[in-house]
N, C-alpha and C positions, 0 to 999 in steps of 0.2 A: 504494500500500500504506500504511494509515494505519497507526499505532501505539497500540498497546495502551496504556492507562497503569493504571496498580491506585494506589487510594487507598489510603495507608499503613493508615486504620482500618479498614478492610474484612477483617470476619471470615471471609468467605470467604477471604482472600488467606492468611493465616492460618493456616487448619483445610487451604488446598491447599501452602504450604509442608511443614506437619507431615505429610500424606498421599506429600509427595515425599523428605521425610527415610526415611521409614519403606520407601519401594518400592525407594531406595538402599543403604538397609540391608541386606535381602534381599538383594541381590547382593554384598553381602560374604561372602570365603573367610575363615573364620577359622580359626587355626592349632590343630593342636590341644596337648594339653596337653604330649606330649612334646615338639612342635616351639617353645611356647612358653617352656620348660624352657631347652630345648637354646640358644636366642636367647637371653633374659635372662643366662644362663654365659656365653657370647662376649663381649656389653655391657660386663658386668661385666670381665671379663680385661680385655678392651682397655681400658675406662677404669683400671684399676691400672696396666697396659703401659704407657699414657702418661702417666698421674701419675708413675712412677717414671722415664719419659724426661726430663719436664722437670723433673725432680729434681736429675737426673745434670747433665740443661745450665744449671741455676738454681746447682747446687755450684761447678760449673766454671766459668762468668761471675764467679761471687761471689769465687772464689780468686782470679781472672786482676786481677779490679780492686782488689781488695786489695793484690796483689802487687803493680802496676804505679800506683797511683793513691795511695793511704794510702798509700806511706810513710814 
């Protein structure tokens, strides 16, 4: 079984990547607008959720070695 090799300038290789991006395409589900809605809302919370997580634990480190370290 010999191997295929594709010269990088080969505009066919090219015009048949872009024809494989495109049939790829095609078979994507995309969400629709309420499901893309409903997703971005959750994102969004959780990244707030954990900002204000490492908030709470970037406060508390900070007192703890203040307290015991500075003084």
């Amino acid at each position: 079984m010999a191997k295929q090799t594709i010269k990088k300038d080969d505009p066919k290789s090219l015009s048949r990547y872009f024809k494989g991006v495109k049939s790829e395409l095609k078979k994507v589900v995309w969400p629709t607008r309420k499901e893309l809605i409903n997703y971005s809302i959750i994102v969004i919370l959780a990244v707030i959720a954990f900002m204000l997580l490492f908030l709470v634990y970037d406060k508390i480190i900070m007192f703890l070695l203040s307290s015991f370290i500075y003084k």
